[in-house]
C-alpha positions in Angstrom: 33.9 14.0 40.0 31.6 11.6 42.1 27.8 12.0 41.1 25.1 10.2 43.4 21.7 9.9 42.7 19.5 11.2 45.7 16.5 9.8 47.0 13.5 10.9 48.9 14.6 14.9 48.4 14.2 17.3 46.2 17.3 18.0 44.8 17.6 14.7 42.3 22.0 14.4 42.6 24.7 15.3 44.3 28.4 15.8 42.5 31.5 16.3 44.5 35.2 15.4 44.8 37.0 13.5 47.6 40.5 15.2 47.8 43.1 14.0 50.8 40.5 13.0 52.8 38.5 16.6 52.2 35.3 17.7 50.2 35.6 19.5 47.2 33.4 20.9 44.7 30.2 20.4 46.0 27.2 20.6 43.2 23.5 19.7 44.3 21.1 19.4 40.9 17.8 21.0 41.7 16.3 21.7 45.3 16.4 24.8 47.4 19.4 26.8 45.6 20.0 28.9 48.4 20.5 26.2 51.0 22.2 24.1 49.1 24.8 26.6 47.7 25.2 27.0 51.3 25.8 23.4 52.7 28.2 23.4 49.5 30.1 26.6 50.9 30.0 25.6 54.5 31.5 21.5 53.9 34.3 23.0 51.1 37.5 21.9 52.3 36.0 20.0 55.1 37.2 16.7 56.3 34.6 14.1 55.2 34.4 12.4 58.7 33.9 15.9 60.2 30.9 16.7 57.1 29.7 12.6 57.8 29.5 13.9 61.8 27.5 17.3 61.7 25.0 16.2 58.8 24.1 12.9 59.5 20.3 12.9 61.0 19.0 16.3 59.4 15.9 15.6 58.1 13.5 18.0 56.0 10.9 15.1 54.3 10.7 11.5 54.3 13.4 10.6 57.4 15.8 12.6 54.9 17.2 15.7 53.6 19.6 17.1 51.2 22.5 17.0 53.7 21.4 13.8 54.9 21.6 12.6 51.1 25.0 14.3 51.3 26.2 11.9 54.2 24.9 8.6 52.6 27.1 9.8 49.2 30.1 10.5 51.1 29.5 7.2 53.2 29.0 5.5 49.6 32.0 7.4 48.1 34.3 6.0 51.4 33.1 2.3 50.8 33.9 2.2 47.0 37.7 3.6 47.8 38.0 0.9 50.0 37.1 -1.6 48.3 39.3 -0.3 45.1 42.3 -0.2 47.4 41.4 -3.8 48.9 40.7 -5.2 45.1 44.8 -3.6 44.3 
């Protein structure tokens, strides 16, 4: 389980898996339940390029929002598997 800590949103973390390239397991900590259960519904068994594509830009509050936060862990989650499979 990957857990990043938002910021500028209401919801104050974001846990997920990266499986074969797909989102799992989506869990936002605080926020708007009912939208965030469903951006965790919608992006289950996404590709995370495809998730990265459609969410990156929304904004809500301060030039960010929960999805957005979503796109910047995913994008964070990419970086440190590269770099684990460069450091091997």
């Amino acid at each position: 389980m990957i857990t990043y800590h938002t910021n500028g949103v209401c919801s104050s973390e974001i846990n997920f898996d990266i499986k074969d390239g797909l989102v799992k397991n989506v869990h936002f900590t605080n926020g708007c339940s009912g939208n965030l259960q469903a951006i965790s519904r919608l992006v289950e068994g996404m590709p995370v390029e495809e998730v990265i594509k459609k969410l990156r830009g929304i904004v809500c509050r301060n030039n960010t929002s929960c999805a957005d936060q979503l796109v910047s862990a995913l994008e964070e989650a990419l970086k440190k598997r590269l770099a684990e499979k460069e450091i091997s």
